[in-house]
ZADO-1210 file (C-alpha; in nm, 4 decimals, padded with zeros to 6 digits):
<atoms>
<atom x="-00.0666" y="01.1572" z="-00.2903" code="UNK" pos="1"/>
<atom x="00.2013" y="00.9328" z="-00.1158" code="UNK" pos="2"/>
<atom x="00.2101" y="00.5979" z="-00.3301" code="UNK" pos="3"/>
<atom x="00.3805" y="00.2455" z="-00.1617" code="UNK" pos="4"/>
<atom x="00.3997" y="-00.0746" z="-00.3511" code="UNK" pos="5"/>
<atom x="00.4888" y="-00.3596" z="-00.1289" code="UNK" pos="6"/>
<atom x="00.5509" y="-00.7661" z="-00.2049" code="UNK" pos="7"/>
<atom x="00.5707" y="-01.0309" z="00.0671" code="UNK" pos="8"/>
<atom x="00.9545" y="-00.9730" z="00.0764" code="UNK" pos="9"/>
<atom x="01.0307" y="-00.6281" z="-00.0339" code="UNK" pos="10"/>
<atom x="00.9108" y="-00.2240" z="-00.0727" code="UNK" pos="11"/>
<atom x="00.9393" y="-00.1807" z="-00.4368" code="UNK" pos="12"/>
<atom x="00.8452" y="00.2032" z="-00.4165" code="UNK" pos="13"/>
<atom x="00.7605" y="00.4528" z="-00.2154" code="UNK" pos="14"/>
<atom x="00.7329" y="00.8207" z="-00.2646" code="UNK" pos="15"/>
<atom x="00.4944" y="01.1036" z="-00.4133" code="UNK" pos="16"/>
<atom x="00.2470" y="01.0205" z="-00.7014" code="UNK" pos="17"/>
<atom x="00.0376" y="01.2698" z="-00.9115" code="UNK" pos="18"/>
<atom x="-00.1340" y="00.9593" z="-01.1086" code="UNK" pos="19"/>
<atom x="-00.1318" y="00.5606" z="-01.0875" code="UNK" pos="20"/>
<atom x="-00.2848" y="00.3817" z="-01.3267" code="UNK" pos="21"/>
<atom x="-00.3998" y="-00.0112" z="-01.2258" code="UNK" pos="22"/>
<atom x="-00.4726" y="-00.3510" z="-01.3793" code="UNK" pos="23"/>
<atom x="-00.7699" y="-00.4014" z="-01.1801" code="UNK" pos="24"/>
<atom x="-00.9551" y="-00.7181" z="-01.1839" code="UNK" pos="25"/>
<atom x="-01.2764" y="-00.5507" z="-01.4196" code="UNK" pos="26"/>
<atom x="-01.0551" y="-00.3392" z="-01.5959" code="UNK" pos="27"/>
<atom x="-00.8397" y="-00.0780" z="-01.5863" code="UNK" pos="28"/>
<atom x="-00.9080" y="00.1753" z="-01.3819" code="UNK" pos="29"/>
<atom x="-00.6371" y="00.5232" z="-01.2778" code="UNK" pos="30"/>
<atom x="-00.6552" y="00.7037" z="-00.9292" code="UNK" pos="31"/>
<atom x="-00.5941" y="01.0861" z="-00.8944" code="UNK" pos="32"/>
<atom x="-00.5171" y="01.3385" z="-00.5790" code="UNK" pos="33"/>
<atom x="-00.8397" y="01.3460" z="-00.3456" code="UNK" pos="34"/>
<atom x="-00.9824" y="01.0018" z="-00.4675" code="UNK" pos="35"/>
<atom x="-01.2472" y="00.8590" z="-00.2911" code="UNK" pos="36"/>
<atom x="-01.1793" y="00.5527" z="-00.0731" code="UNK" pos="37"/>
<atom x="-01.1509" y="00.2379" z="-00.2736" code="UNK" pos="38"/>
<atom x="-01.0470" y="-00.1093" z="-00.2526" code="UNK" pos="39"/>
<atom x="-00.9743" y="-00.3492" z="-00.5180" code="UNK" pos="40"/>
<atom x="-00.8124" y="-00.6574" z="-00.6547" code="UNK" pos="41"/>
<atom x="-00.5410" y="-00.6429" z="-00.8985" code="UNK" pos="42"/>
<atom x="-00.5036" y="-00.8647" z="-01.2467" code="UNK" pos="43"/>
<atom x="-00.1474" y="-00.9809" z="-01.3963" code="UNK" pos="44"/>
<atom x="-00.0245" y="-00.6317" z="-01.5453" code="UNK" pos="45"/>
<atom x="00.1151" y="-00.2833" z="-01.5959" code="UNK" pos="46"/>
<atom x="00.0627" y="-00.0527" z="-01.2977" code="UNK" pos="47"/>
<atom x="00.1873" y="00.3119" z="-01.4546" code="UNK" pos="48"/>
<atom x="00.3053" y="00.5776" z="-01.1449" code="UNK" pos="49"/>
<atom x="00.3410" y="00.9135" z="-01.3341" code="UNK" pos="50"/>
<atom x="00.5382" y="01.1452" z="-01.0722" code="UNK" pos="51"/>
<atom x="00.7406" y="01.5055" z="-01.1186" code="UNK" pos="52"/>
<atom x="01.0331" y="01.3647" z="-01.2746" code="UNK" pos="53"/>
<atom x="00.8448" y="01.1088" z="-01.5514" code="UNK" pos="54"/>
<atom x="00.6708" y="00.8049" z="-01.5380" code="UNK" pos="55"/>
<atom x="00.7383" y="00.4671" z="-01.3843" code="UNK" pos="56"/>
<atom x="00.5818" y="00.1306" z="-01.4967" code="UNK" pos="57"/>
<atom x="00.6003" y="-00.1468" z="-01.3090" code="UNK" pos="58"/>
<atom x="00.4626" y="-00.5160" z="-01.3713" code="UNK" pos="59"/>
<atom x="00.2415" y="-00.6655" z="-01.1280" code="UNK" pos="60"/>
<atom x="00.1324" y="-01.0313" z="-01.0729" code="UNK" pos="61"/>
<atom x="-00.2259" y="-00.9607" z="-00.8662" code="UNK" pos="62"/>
<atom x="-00.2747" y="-00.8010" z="-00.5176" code="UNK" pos="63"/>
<atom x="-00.4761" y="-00.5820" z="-00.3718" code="UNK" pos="64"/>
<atom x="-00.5207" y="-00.2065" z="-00.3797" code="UNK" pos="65"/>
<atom x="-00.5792" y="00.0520" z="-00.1262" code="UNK" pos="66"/>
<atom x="-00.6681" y="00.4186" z="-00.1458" code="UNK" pos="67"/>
<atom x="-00.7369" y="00.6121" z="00.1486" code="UNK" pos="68"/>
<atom x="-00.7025" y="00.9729" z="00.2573" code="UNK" pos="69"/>
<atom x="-00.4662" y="01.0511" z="-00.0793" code="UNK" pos="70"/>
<atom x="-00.2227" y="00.7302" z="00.0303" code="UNK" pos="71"/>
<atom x="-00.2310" y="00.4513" z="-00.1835" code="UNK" pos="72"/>
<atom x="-00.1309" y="00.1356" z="-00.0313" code="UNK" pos="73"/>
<atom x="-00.0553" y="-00.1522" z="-00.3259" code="UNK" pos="74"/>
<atom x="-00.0428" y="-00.5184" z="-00.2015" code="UNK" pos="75"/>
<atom x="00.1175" y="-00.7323" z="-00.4792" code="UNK" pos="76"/>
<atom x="00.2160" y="-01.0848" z="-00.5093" code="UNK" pos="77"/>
<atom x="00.5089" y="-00.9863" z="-00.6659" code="UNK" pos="78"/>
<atom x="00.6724" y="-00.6732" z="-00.9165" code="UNK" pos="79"/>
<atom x="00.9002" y="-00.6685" z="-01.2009" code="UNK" pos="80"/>
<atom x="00.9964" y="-00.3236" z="-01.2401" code="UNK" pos="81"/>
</atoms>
């Protein structure tokens, strides 16, 4: 699946995901290849992208999530990688 994270002044990634993991707003909660459509608010906290070459974790201070037709769209108010 093709994974962005974007803040109100920069693209912090963009690129090919096998696995994210999110701080969602009820919990944590980790989207897969061929997820079902979803949208969600994000808490203060670790979003984990696991990719071919590792695993990335970046920290996120709220936003919004979107998953759609295997892209994944994260709105955040702002990432510390």
């Amino acid at each position: 699946m093709t994974l962005d994270i974007i803040t109100p002044d920069r693209k912090v990634f963009s690129g090919e995901a096998s696995a994210v993991t999110f701080p969602g707003s009820e919990g944590q909660f980790q989207v897969l290849n061929n997820h079902a459509p979803l949208v969600s608010t994000l808490d203060k906290g670790k979003l984990i992208v696991q990719t071919t070459s590792g695993e990335q974790t970046f920290i996120v201070d709220g936003g919004v999530v979107e998953v759609l037709q295997n892209k994944v769209l994260v709105l955040a108010e702002s990432v510390v990688a």
